[in-house]
C-alpha positions in Angstrom: 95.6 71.3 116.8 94.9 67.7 117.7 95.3 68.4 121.4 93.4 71.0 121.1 90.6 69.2 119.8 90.2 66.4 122.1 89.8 69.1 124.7 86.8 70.9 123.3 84.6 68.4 123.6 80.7 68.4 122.0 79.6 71.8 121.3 76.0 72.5 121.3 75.1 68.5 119.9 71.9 67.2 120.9 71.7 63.6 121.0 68.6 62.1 119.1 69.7 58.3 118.4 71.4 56.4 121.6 75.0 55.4 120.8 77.9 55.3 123.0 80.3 57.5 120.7 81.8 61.0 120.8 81.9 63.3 118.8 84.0 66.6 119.1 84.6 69.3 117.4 87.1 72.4 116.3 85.6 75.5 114.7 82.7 78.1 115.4 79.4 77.1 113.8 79.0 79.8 111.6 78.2 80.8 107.9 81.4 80.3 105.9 83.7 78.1 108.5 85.3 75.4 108.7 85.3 73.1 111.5 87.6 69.5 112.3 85.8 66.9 113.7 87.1 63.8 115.8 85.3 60.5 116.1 86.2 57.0 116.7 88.2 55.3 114.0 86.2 53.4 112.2 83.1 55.2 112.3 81.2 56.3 109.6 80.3 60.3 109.4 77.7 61.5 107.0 77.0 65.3 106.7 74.9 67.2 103.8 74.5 63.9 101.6 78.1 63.2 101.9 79.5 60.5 103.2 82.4 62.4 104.9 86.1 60.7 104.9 87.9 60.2 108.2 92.1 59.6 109.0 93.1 56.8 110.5 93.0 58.2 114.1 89.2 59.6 113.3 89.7 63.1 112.3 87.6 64.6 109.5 86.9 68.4 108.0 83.3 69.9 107.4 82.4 73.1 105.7 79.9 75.6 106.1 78.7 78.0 103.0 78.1 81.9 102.5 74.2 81.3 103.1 74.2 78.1 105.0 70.8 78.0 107.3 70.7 75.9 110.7 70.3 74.1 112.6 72.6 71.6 110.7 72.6 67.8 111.2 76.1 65.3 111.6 74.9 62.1 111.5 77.5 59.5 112.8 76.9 55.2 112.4 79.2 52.8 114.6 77.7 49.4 113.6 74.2 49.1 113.2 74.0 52.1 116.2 73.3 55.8 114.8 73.6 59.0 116.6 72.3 62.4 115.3 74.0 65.7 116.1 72.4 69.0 115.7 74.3 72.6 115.8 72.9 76.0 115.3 74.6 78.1 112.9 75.6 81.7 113.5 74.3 84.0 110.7 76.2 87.0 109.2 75.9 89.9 107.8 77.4 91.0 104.4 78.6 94.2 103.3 76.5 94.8 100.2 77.5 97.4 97.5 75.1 99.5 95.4 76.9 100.9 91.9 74.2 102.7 89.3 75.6 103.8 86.1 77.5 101.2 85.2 78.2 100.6 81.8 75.7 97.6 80.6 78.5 95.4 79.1 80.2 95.0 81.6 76.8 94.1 83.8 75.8 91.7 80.6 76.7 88.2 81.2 79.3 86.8 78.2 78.4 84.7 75.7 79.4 82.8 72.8 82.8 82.0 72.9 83.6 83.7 75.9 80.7 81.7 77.4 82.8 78.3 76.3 85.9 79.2 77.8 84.8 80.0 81.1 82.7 77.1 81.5 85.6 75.4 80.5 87.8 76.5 82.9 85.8 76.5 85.2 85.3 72.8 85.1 89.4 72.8 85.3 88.9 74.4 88.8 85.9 72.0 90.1 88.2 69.3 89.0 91.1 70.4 91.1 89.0 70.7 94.0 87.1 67.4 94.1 89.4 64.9 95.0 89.1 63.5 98.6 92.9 62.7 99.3 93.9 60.4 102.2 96.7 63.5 103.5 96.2 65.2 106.7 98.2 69.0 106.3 94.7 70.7 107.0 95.3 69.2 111.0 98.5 71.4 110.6 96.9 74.7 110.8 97.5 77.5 108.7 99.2 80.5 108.2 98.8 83.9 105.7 99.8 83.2 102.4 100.8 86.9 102.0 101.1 89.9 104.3 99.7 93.5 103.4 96.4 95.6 103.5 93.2 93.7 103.1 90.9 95.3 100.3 88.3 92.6 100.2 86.4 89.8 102.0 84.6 87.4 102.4 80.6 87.3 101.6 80.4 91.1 100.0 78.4 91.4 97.0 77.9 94.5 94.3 74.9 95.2 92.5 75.6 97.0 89.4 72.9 98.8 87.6 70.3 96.9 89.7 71.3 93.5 89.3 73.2 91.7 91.7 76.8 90.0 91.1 78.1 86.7 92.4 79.5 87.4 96.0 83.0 87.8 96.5 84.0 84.5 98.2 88.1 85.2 98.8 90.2 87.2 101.0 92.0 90.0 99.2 95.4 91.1 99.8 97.0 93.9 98.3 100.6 93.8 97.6 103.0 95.5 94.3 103.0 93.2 91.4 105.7 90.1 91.7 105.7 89.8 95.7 105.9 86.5 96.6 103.2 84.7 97.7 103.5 81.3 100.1 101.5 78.0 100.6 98.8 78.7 104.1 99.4 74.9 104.8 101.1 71.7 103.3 99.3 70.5 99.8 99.5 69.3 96.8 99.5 71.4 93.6 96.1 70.3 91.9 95.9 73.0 89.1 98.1 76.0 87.5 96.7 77.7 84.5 98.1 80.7 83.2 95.0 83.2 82.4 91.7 82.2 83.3 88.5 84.5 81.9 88.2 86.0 85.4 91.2 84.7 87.7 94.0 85.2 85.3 96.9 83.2 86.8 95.5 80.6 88.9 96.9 77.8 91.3 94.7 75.5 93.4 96.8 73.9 96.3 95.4 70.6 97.7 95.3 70.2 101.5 93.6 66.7 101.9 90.1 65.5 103.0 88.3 67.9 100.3 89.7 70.8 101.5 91.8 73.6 99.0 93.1 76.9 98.8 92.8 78.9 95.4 95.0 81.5 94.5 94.4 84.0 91.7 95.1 87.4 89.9 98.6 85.9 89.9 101.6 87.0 87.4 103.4 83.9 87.2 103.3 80.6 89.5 106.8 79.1 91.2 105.3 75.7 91.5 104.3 73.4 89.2 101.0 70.3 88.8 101.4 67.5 90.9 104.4 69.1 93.0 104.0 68.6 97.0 104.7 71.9 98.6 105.2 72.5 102.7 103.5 75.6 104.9 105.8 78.6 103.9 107.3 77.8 100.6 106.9 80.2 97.9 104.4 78.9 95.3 103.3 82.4 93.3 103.8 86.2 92.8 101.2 89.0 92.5 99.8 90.0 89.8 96.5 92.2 88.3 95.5 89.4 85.8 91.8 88.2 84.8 89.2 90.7 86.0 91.2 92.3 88.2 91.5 96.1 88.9 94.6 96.2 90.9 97.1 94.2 91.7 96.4 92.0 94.8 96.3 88.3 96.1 93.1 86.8 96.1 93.1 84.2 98.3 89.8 81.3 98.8 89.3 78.2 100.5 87.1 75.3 100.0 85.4 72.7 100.7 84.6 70.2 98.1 82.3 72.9 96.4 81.7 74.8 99.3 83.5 78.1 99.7 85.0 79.0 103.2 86.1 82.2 104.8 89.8 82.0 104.7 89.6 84.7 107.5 87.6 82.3 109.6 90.7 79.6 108.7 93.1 81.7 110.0 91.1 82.6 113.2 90.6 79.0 114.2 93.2 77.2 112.8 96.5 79.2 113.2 99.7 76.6 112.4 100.8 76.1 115.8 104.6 77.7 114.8 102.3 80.7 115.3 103.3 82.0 112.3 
């Protein structure tokens, strides 16, 4: 991946400040990606309000969201020097389901104590995804953490009775209950809770920089908290746990708190074992 990188060059940047720096980029600008940028060590890269964390040899991750609008700015300081990059950003389109006559509880939001616990846990999750750790596995690339049909992706949103639900934001993959499930990439296990509200089994796998996968549905988890895990290794099984209807890997990827396409991941940055 790194060799790759250095030979993209700068897409689509437009230069606004005068500073002799480059900066390159891996990735396609579009809604829900994720891109790796290179600068000089040393430099300092800021991008939406965040001041964004570089490896020694100047290589960094960014994120895009599901509704993310461009032009977007990468702002990067060497010195007292500044340098402005701007980069359109492709928009998508979502597949977006209509389903009338749905019974109204389950369109009602929870409450009570229902309400507590999933606030609760999902505080757990944000937890698990906001460290910034100094390890590089995301510049290994990535492979599928599970083979078999694909029943959902990324960006699709139902609208029950009228009233729209939060969008899907994983990649679901549909295997029997217990099939093995393996790590995309190198990581960290940050979280592994046995039934969450919605997710049921859930693992969140730390890949360094601010970047995570989530896994969830699951019947039972192979790893456990703070164990380091390498691309390949089994980590999980299938399950149908949470709100799930089937059983099937649901697979997401983030950013800090912004959610990626894995699909996108897997396009761009394939582990380079081609796996």
């Amino acid at each position: 991946m790194k060799a790759h990188l250095r030979a993209v060059g700068l897409l689509c940047g437009v230069l606004l400040m005068p500073l002799a720096t480059a900066l390159e980029f891996q990735g396609v600008w579009q809604q829900g990606a994720m891109l790796v940028g290179h600068t000089k060590p040393g430099n300092t890269v800021f991008f939406q309000d965040r001041v964004v964390s570089l490896t020694p040899q100047g290589y960094f991750v960014i994120g895009l969201g599901r509704d993310v609008k461009g032009p977007v700015v990468v702002e990067v300081r060497e010195g007292n020097e500044s340098q402005l990059y701007s980069y359109p950003v492709a928009q998508r389109e979502y597949k977006v389901q209509r389903v009338d006559g749905v019974p109204q509880r389950t369109v009602t939001p929870p409450s009570g104590k229902v309400l507590e616990r999933i606030r609760h846990e999902g505080r757990l999750v944000r937890q698990a995804r906001a460290d910034d750790d100094p390890r590089e596995d995301f510049l290994q690339g990535f492979i599928k953490p599970l083979e078999g049909p694909i029943t959902g992706v990324y960006g699709s949103q139902r609208v029950y009775n009228g009233v729209p639900r939060n969008p899907h934001y994983g990649l679901d993959i549909a295997r029997p209950k217990g099939t093995v499930v393996v790590a995309p990439a190198a990581g960290m296990v940050k979280l592994v809770h046995a039934d969450m509200y919605y997710s049921g089994g859930t693992l969140v796998l730390d890949h360094g920089y601010g970047l995570t996968s989530s896994f969830i549905h699951l019947s039972g988890a192979l790893v456990k908290e703070g164990q380091r895990v390498e691309a390949g290794e089994a980590i999980a099984k299938v399950g149908s746990t949470g709100r799930a209807t089937g059983p099937h890997l649901d697979w997401r990827v983030n950013w800090f708190n912004v959610r990626l396409d894995p699909a996108l991941v897997l396009k761009y940055f394939p582990a380079a074992s081609g796996q």
